[in-house]
N, C-alpha and C positions, 0 to 999 in steps of 0.2 A: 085369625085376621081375615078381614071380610076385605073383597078385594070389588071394586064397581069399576068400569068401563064407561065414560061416556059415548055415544053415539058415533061421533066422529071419529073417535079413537078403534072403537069398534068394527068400522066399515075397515078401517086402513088393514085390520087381519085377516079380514077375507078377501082383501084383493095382493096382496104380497106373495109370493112362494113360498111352497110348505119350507125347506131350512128356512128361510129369514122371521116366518111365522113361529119354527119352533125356537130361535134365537131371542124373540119377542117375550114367548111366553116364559123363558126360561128368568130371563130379565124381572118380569114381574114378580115371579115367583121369590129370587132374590130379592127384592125391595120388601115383600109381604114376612118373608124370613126375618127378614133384619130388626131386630127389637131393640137395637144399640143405638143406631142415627134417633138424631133428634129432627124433626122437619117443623119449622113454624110458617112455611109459606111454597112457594113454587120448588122443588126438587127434580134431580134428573140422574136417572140411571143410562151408564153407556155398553155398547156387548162392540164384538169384532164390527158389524155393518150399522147394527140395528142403534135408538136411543127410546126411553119413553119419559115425559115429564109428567112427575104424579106430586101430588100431595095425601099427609094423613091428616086423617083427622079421630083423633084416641084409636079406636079399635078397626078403621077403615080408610084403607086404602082406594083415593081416587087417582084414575089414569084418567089423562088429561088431553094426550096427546103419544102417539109412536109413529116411529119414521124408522126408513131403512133408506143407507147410502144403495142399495143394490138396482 
């Protein structure tokens, strides 16, 4: 599974603390695992602080957007 990043989602993990960074990445990671969900449009994964809204599209994964409550 190919996993992209847009820009803006991108900046937001360099500027968070490394846990909430690695709560992010871990998040991703489960979404790119999961070959069961179906997504035909906006989808959202949640962790303890953290969320990121991504969509696929067949073989790739686009993050959209992440946030942390912290």
């Amino acid at each position: 599974m190919k996993v992209e990043i847009i820009q803006r989602a991108a900046n937001v993990l360099f500027e968070v603390p490394d846990e909430v960074h690695e709560e992010i990445i871990m998040l991703i990671r489960a979404v790119a695992a999961d070959q069961k969900t179906q997504v035909s449009d906006l989808a959202a994964a949640f962790g303890d602080w953290c969320w990121l809204v991504y969509t696929r599209h067949g073989e790739v994964i686009e993050v959209l957007d992440v946030g942390c409550a912290r």
